[in-house]
N, C-alpha and C positions, 0 to 999 in steps of 0.2 A: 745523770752521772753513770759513768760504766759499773757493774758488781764489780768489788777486788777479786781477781784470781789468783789463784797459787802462785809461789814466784817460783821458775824454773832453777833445780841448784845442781851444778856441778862438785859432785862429789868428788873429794880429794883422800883417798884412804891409804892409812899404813896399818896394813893388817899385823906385823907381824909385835909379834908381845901383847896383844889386846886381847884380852879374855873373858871379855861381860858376853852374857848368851843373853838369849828370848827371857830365858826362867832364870837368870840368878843364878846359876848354876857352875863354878869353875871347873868341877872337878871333870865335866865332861870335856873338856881340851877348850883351845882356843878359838877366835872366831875361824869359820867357814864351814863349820857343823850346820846340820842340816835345817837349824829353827835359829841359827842367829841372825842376829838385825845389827845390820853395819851400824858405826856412829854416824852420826853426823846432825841438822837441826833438821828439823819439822818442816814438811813442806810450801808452810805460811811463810819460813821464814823467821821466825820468832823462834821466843826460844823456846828447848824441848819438852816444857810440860805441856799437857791439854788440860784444860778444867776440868775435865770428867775425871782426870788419874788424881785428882787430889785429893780425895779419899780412898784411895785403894795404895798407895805407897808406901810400905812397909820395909823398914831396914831393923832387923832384927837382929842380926848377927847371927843366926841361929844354922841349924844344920845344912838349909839350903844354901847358904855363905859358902861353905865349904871351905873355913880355914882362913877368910877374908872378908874385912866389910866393905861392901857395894852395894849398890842399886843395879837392878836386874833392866836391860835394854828397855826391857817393856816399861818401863817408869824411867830412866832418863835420855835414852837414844829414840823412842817411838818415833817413827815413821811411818805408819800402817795407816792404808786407808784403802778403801772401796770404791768401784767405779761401778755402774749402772748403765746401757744406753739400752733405748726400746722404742722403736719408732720404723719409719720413711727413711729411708738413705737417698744423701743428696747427693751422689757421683751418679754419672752416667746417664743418657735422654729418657730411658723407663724408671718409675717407679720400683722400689725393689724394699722388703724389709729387712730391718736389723736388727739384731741383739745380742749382747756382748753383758760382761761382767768378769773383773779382777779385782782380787785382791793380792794386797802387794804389802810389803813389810819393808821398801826400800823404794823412793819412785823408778822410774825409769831415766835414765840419763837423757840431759839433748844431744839429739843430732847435730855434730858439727859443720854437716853439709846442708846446713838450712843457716838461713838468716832472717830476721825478724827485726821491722823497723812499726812502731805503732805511733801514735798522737789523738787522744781525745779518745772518740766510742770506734776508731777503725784500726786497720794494719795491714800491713804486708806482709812478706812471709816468700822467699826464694830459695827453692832447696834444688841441688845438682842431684843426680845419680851417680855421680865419681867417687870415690871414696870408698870405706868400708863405712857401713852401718855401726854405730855404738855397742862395746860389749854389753851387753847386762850385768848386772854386780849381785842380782837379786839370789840370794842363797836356795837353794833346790832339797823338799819340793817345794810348792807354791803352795799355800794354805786357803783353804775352799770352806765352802758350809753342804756342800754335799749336793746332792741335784735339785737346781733351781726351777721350781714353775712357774708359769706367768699365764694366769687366765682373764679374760674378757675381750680378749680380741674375736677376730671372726674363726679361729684357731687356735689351739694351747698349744704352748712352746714348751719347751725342756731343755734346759743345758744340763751336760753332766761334764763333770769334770775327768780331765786324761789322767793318768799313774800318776803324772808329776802336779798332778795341783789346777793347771792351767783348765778354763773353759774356753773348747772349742766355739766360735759364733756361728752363730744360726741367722743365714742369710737365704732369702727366696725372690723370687721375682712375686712383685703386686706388692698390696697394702692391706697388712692385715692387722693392723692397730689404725681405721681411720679413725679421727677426732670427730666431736667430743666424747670420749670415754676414759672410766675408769678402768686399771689393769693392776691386779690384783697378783705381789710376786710373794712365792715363799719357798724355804731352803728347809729343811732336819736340822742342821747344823753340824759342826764335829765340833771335836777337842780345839779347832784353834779358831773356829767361828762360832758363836752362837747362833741357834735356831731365831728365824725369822718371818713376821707377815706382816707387809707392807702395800700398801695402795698407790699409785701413782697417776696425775690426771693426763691422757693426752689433749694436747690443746684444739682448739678447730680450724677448720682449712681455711688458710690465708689465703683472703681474694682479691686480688691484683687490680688496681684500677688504673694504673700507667708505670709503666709502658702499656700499650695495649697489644701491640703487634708479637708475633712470636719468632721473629726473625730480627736483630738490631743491631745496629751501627754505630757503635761507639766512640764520641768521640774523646779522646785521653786529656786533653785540654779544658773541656765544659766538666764541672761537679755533674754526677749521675745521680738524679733523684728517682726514686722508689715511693711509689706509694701505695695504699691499700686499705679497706674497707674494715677501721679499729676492731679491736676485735680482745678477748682477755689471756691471751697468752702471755708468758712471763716475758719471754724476747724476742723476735725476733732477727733474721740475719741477713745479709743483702750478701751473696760471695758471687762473684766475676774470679775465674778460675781457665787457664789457658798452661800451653807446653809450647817447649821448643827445641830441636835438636842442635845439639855444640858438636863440636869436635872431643871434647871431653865425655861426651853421653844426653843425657837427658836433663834438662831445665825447668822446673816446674813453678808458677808462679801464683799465688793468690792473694787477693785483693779483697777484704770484706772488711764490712759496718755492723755494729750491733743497735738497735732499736726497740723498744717496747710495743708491745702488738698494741695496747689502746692509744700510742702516738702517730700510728697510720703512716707512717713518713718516715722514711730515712736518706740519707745523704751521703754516698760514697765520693768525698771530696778529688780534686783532680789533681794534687800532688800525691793519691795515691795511686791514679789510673794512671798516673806520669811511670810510673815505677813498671808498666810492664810492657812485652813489644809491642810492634802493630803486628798483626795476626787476623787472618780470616776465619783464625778456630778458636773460639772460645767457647765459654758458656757462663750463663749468669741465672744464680740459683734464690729465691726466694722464701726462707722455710721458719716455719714454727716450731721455739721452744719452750719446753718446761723444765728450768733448769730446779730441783728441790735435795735440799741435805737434809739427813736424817742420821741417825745411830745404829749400827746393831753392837749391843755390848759398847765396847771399848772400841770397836771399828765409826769413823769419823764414812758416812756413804754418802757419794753425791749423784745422783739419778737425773740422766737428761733423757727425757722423753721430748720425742720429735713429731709434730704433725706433717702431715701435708701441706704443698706450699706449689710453689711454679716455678719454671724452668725454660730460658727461654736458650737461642741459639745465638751469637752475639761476633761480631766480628770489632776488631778493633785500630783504630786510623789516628 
């Protein structure tokens, strides 16, 4: 069975006359202050408590009320959560690394120039370049835990965060987190993140046992099987990932399976390879995850550390 993922939510907001902030706080004006958190539910989808806040919910009526009783966003509107990623980046024919980390108090909207059809452990996923890209609704600045390390790789990383909050990524050509190892992340914290040290495992490199060829021809009508040499990573991914130019711009199209690395075997069925053109460019990416959640404070972090994997060249008939 697939892990449940977040459900993507289009947020519908009427800012005006809403006045619950981050803290409880009325008297500082209404939303769009610089620490408020939009309404709306939790990005499960459920509704807006988390189990962790149910000891910490206090309605007092007391000075921070300010003249009203309410519950402060941080206890009934919470949406805040943490991203993670540290590994191998799978775009492009070189190996290259990556790493990223936000924190957000509102998610990010979908893009309406993508569509997404899934069934079972796979999906598709068609996005144009026409369009404008989605506003962000996320209130400025961005709330951070201050400069992030991350050691045990073959190099220490650093994020620091810009004026507004945001961590620029740290992207290089090669592989400097190869699996298996431990990587070791930690932040100071501020006022709206706690201080944190946490461990993370990358998994080890997925070895391919078919296809064997590095150059393939696929056909869109036969199911595409993957296979590979078990292994203990958490999952596995199979992505076939191709483009194509419209008259409207740019067409981009991807097709993937998720799999468990000790099942050796996945299967990108042919009603999803149906879904993309015939093309002599493609490419089909093979890679290892460690998808792990954890806490810092009140922040809900979910941390996808990426192995090594294969990459082959793939044309499509």
């Amino acid at each position: 069975m697939r892990p449940p993922t977040a459900l993507a939510l289009s947020l519908s907001l009427a800012l005006a006359g809403c006045a619950s902030t981050v803290d409880g706080t009325l008297a500082r004006g209404p939303d769009g202050g610089a620490t408020d958190v939009l309404p709306g539910l939790n990005p499960d989808g459920l509704d807006p408590f988390r189990p962790v806040e149910a000891g910490v919910i206090v309605a007092d009526a007391g000075v921070r009320d300010a003249g009203e009783f309410t519950f402060g966003d941080a206890a009934v509107f919470d949406q805040r959560y943490a991203t993670l990623y540290v590994g191998t980046n799978s775009g492009g024919n070189e190996e290259t690394t990556y790493v990223s980390a936000t924190f957000r108090y509102v998610p990010y909207p979908d893009d309406p120039r993508c569509e997404l059809r899934s069934a079972g452990s796979w999906d598709v996923s068609v996005c144009s370049s026409a369009g404008a890209a989605p506003v962000d609704p996320h209130p400025r600045t961005f709330p951070n835990a201050g400069e992030i390390s991350l050691t045990g790789g073959l190099t220490d990383v650093a994020l620091r965060p810009q004026p507004m909050g945001q961590y620029p990524p740290y992207f290089v050509e090669g592989t400097e987190f190869p699996g298996p190892r431990s990587v070791r992340v930690r932040a100071p914290g501020t006022r709206e993140v706690p201080a944190f040290d946490l461990s993370f495992v990358v998994p080890p490199t997925v070895v391919v046992t078919s296809p064997t060829a590095s150059e393939l021809v696929i056909d869109r009508a036969r199911d595409l099987v993957v296979e590979w040499v078990p292994n203990n990573a958490r999952e596995v991914w199979v992505v076939l990932t191709t483009s194509e130019s419209t008259s409207e711009g740019t067409r981009s199209y991807r097709a993937a399976v998720l799999s468990f690395g000790d099942a050796g075997r996945a299967v990108l069925p042919a009603r999803a390879l149906g879904a993309l053109p015939v093309t002599a460019r493609a490419a089909l990416t093979v890679m290892p995850f460690n998808i792990t959640t954890a806490t810092i404070g009140t922040w809900p972090l979910t941390a996808t550390v990426v192995g090594q994997g294969r990459r082959y060249v793939a044309a499509l008939r």
